[in-house]
N, C-alpha and C positions, 0 to 999 in steps of 0.2 A: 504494500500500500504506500509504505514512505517514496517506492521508486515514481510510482504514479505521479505522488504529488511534487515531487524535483524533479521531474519532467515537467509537469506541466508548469511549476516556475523559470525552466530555463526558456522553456518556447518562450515565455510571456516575455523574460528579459530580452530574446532577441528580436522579439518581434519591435519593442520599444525600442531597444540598438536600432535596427533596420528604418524605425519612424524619425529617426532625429537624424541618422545621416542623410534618409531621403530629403528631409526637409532643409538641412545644413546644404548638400548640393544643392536643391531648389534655388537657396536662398543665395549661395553664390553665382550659381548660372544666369538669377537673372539678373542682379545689382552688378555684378565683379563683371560678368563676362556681357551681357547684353542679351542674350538667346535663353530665356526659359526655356525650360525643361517643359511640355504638356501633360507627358501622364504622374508628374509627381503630386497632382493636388489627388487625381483619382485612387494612385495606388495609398496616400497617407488615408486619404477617409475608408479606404476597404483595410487598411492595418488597424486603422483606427477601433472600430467595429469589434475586429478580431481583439486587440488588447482588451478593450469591455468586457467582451463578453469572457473571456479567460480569466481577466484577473476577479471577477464575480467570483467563480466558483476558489481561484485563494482566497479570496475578503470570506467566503463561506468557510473554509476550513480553517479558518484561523479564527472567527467567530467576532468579523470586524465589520460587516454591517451593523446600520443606524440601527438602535434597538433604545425605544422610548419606554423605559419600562417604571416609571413613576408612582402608576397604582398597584402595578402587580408587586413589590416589593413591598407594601404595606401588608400581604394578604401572608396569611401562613403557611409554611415550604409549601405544604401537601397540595395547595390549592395553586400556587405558583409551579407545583410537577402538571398539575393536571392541565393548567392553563399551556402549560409549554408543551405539552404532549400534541395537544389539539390545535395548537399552531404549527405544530411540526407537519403533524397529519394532512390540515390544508392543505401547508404549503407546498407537501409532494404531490397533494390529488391538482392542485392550482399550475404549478413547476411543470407535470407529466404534459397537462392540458395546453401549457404553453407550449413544450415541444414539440407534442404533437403538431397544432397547429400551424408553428413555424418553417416546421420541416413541408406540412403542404402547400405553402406558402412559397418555401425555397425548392418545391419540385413545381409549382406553375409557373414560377417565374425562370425556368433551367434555360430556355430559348432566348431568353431576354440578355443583349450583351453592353458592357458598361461602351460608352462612349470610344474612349482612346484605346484601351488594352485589351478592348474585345474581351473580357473577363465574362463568364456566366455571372449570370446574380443568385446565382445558388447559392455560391460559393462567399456572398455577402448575408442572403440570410439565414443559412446555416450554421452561421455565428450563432445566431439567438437559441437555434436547438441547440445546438453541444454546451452552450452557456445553463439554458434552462436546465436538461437532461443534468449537466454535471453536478447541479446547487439539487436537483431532488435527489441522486444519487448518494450527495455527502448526507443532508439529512434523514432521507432511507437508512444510513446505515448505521446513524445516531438512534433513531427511533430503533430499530434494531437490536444496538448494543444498551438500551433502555436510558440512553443518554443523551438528557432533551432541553439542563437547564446548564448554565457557565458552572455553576457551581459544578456539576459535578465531574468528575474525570475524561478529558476528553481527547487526552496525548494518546490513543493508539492511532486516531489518523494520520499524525506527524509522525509515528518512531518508523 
């Protein structure tokens, strides 16, 4: 499991590597030399995409989304487990629903090609499935291992 998730941090780092140098060229080809680059704004906003939606599911395993939890922490544990149970549970029945959907989304639009790079837009909104898919996958496997609030143990995704 640990290899999964350093992989999927190294893509994210290079994928960011890969966003700054395109934009660093951009930025010099067009000010330094005169001749913009054209597929550089197209290929940063399909990286762009791809980093969101990757780095979602680290902010999900590392348990670094927004979480306004102001009432629930007045309430006691027991009722605080059950509350975080049944948000977990949505969130995978809500998370599945999303992937699904985006993935039929990114197979009507497969014909469709970006501008300059001729790119499929699949392959742009297929982001949001492997994004959604990844964030119900981690909390699947919390619910799972009956581990559903910060408090309680939750290093076997990292080790």
């Amino acid at each position: 499991m640990r290899a999964l998730f350093k992989t999927l941090d190294l893509v994210g780092g290079l994928l960011v590597a890969a966003l700054v140098t395109i934009t660093f060229a951009a930025v010099i080809a067009r000010y330094a030399l005169g001749a913009p680059l054209q597929w550089t704004e197209e290929m940063s906003g399909i990286l762009m995409i791809w980093i969101v939606f990757l780095g979602a599911i680290g902010c999900e395993i590392e348990r670094r989304h927004l979480c306004i939890d102001i009432v629930t922490l007045l309430l006691p544990e027991r009722v605080q487990k059950v509350i975080a149970f049944l948000v977990a549970l949505a969130s995978v029945v809500l998370l599945g629903m999303m992937a699904w959907l985006s993935y039929k989304l990114a197979e009507s639009a497969a014909l469709k090609k970006t501008q300059i790079l001729k790119i499929s837009w699949f392959w742009l909104d297929v982001a949001v499935t492997v994004g959604a898919l990844g964030i119900a996958l981690v909390i699947a496997y919390r619910l799972l291992r009956g581990s559903t609030t910060e408090r309680e143990e939750d290093d076997a995704l990292r080790e």
